[in-house]
C-alpha positions in Angstrom: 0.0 0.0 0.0 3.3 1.9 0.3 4.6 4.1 -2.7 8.6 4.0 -3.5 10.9 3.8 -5.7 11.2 0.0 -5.8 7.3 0.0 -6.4 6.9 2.2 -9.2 9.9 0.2 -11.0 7.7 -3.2 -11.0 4.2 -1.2 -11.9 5.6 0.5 -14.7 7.1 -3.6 -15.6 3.5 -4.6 -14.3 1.9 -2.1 -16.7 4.1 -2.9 -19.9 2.9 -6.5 -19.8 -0.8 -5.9 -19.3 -0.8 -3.5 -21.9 1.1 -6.3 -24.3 -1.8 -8.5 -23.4 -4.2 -6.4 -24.3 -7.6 -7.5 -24.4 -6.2 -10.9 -25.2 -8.5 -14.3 -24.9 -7.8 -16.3 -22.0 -5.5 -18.8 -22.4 -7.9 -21.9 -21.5 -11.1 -23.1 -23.5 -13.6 -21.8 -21.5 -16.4 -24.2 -23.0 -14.4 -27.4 -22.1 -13.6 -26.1 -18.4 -17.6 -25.8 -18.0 -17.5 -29.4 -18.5 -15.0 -30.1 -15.6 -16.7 -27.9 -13.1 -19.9 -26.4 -11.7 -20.8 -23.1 -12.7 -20.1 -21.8 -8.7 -16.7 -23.5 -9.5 -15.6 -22.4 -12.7 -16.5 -18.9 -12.4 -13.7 -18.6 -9.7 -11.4 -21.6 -11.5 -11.2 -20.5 -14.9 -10.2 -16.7 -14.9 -7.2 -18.4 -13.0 -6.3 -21.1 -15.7 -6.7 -18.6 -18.3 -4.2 -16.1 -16.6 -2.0 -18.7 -15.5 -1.9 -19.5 -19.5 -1.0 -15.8 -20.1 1.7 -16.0 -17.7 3.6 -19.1 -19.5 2.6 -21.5 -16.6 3.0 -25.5 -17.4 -1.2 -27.0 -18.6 -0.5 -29.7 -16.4 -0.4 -27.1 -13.3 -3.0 -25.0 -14.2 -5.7 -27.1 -12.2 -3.8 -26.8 -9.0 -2.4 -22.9 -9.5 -6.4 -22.6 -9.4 -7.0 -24.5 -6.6 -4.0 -23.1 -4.9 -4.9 -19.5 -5.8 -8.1 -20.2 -4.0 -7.2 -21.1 -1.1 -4.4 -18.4 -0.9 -7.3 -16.3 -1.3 -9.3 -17.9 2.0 -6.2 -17.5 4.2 -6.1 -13.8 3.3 -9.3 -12.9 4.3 -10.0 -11.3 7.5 -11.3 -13.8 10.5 -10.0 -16.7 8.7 -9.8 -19.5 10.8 -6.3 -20.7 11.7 -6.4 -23.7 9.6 -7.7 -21.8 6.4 -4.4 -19.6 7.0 -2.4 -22.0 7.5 -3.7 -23.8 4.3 -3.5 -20.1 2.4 0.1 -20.2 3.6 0.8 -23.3 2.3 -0.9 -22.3 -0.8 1.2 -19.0 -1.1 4.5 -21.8 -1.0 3.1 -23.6 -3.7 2.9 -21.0 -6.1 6.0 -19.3 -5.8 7.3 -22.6 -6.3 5.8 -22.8 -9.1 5.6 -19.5 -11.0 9.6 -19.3 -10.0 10.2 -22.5 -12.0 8.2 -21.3 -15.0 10.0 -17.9 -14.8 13.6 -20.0 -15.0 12.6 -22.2 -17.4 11.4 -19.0 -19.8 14.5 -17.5 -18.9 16.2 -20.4 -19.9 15.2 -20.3 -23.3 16.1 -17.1 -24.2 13.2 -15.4 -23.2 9.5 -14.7 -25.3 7.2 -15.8 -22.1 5.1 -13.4 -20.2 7.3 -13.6 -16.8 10.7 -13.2 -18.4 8.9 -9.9 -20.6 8.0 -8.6 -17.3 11.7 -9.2 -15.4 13.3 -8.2 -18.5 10.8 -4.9 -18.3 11.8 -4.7 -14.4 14.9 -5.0 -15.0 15.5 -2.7 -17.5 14.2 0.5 -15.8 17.5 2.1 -14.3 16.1 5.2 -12.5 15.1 3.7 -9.3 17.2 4.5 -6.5 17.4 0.8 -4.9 19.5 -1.4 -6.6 17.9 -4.2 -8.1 19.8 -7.5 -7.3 19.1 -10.2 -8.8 17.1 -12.3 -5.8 14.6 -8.9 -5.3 13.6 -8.7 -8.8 13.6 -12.5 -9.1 11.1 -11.9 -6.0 9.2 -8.8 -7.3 8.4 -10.9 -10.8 7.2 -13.7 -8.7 5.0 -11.8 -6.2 2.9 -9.8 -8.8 2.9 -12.7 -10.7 0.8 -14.6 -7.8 -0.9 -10.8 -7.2 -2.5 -11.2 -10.5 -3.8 -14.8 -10.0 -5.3 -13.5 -6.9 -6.9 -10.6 -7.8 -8.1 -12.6 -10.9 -9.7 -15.4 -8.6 -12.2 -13.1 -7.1 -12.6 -10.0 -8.5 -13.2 -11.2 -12.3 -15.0 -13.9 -10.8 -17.4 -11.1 -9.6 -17.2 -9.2 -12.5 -18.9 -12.5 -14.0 -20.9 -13.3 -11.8 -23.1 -9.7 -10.8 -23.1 -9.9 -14.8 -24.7 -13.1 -15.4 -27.1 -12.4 -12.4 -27.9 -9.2 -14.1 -28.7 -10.7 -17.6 -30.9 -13.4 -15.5 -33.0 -11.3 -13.5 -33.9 -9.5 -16.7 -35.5 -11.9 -19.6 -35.8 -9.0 -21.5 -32.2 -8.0 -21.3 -31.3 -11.8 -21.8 -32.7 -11.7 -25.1 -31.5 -8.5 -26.3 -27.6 -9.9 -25.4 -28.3 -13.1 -27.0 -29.7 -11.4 -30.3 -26.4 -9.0 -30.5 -23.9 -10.0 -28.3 -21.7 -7.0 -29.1 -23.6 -5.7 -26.2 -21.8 -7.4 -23.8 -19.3 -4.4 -23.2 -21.7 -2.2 -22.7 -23.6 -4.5 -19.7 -20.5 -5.1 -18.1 -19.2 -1.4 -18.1 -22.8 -0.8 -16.4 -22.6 -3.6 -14.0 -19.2 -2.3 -13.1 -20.9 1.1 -12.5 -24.3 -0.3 -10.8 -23.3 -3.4 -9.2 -19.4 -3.6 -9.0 -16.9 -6.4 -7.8 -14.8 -4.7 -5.9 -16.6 -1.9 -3.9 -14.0 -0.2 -1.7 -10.3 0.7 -1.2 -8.2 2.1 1.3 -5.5 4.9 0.8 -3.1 5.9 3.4 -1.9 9.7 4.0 1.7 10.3 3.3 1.6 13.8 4.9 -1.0 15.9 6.8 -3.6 17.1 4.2 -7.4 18.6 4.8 -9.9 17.2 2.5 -13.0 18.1 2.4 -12.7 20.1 5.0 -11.5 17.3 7.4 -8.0 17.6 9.0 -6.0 14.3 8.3 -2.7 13.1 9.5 0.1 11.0 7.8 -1.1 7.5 8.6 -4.3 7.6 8.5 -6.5 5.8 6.4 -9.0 7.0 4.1 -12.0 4.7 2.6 -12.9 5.0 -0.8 -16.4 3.4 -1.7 -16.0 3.3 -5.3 -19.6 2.0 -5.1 -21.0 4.8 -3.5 -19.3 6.8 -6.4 -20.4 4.9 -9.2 -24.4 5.7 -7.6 -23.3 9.8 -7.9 -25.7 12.0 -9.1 -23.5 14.5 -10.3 -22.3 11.9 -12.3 -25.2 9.9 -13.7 -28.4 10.8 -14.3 -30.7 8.5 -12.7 -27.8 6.5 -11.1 -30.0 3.7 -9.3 -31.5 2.7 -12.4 -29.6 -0.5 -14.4 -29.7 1.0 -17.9 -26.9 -0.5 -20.6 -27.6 2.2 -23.3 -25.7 5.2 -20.8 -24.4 7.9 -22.8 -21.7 7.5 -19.7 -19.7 4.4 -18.9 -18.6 3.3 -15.8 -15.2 5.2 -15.0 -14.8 4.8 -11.0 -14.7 1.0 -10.8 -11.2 0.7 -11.8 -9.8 3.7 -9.7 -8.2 6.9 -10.7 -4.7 8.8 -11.1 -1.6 6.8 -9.9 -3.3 4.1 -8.4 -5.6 3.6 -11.1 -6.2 -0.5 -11.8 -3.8 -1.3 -14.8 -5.7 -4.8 -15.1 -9.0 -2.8 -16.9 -8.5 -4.3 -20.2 -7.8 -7.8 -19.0 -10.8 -8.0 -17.0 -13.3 -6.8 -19.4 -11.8 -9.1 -22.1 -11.9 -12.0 -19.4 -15.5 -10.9 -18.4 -16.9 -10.7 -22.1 -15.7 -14.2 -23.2 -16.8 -16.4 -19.6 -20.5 -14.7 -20.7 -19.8 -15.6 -24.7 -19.2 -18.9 -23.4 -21.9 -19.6 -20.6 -24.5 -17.9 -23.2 -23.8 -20.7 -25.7 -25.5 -23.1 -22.6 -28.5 -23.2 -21.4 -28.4 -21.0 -18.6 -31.2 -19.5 -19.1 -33.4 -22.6 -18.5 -32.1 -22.0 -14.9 -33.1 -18.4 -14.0 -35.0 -19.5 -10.9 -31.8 -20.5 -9.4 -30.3 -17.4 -9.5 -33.4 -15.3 -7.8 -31.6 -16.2 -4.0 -27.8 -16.2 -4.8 -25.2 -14.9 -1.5 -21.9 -13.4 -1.8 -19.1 -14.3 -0.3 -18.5 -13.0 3.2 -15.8 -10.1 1.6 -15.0 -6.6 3.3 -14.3 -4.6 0.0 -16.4 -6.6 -2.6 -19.4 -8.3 -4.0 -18.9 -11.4 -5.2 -21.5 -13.6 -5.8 -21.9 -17.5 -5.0 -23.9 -18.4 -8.2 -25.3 -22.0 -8.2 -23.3 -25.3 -8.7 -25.1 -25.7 -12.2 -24.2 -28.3 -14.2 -24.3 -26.7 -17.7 -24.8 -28.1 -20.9 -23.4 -26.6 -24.6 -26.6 -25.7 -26.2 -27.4 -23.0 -28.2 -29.8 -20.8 -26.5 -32.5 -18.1 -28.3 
């Protein structure tokens, strides 16, 4: 949560290799995974595989990097219980384990792969005023490396799921995706204004500041409900109302200045082939199990258990 020089070195390498992606596909067939897992599963599973792809990690792995990835997430969560952390700890082992060996291995051959692009890109940026030996930036690659799986296990997972929730709560919206499915950016931009993942984030003061008329002091921590600014007013007209044709996209959702999520792009293009994919089912023969979903017991987001649907590949409207 702590700016320095160190940290803008491996965003700037961070942001060079999202922004190589793209809005690239997942790596992973997201039609055969339905077939491995239940739709509560694979909403959470397959974001991971497909990222874990991106990265250059070994097929074989990518059922346990998911698995892994999840419970990495469990032990970070707040009130865990001691054997879910120490399960997330063990988890957290696993994967560095793992994404170091597929890092040496790219570098071994000379480079091309996703990790040895990003410590190449690390590497290369001289005007940080720590040196960068060769174990930290090893250790930098590896660590946002594992950040991404993480943040990909829940929060695109959410993304997902408040869309597909959204399209099934709404025949008539359903039936307008199905018919011209180049709608789907402009639902998920409005979910991720109406109904986002990821609803708040913390900032801390460097230095004493006033804002808003409120004295703060270095240290403190400042909320941001990102939700609560998406549902503005000043921003949208008629801002509790779910309406995909917005002259005004979502632009909150993501943050702003500095901080601002580089993973935008990745997400979205995640987001829109998972609902490509589960709209070639027959999803919509289930709506009624979607009218009493719960979310996962999360501080700062919304992410939605969906039902542990079996799904078929049929061709639906």
């Amino acid at each position: 949560m702590n700016d320095g020089p160190f940290h803008a070195v491996v965003r700037r390498g961070l942001g060079a290799l999202l922004a190589r992606w793209g809005t690239a596909r997942g790596g992973v067939d997201a039609r055969r995974l339905l077939s491995e897992y239940s739709l509560r599963e694979w909403v959470f599973r397959w974001p991971v595989h497909s990222v874990g792809a991106l990265l250059g990690l070994a097929p074989g792995t990518l059922p346990e990097v998911a698995a892994w990835t999840g419970d990495l997430v469990k032990g970070l969560a707040p009130g865990a219980e001691e054997a879910v952390v120490l399960r997330g700890g063990l988890a957290a082992e696993r994967l560095r384990a793992e994404v170091r060996s597929a890092l040496e291995a790219q570098t071994a051959r000379g480079g091309g792969g996703a990790l040895s692009f990003l410590m190449e890109e690390v590497g290369a940026s001289g005007d940080s005023a720590e040196p960068l030996d060769a174990e930290r930036l090893v250790d930098g690659v590896v660590a946002n490396a594992i950040g991404l799986l993480v943040q990909t296990h829940d929060a695109t997972a959410g993304l997902i799921g408040n869309t597909l929730r959204a399209l099934m709560k709404e025949p008539s919206l359903l039936a307008e995706v199905v018919a011209r499915p180049a709608l789907l950016p402009r639902v998920l931009d409005e979910v991720l204004r109406y109904d986002p993942p990821v609803q708040n984030t913390r900032r801390y003061l460097a230095e004493d500041t006033v804002l808003e008329g409120h004295t703060l002091v270095a240290g403190e921590c400042v909320l941001v409900v990102l939700a609560a600014a998406n549902r503005d007013a000043q921003l949208h007209q008629e801002p509790h109302r779910f309406d995909i044709h917005r002259e005004e996209p979502a632009r909150l959702s993501f943050g702003w200045g500095a901080h601002v999520c580089p993973g935008e792009r990745l997400a979205k293009s995640l987001a829109a082939e998972a609902l490509e994919a589960l709209l070639a089912t027959d999803v919509a023969l289930h709506r009624e199990a979607f009218a009493d979903v719960r979310f996962l017991p999360l501080l700062n987001a919304r992410v939605p258990l969906l039902p542990a649907l079996r799904l078929a590949h049929e061709e639906v409207g």
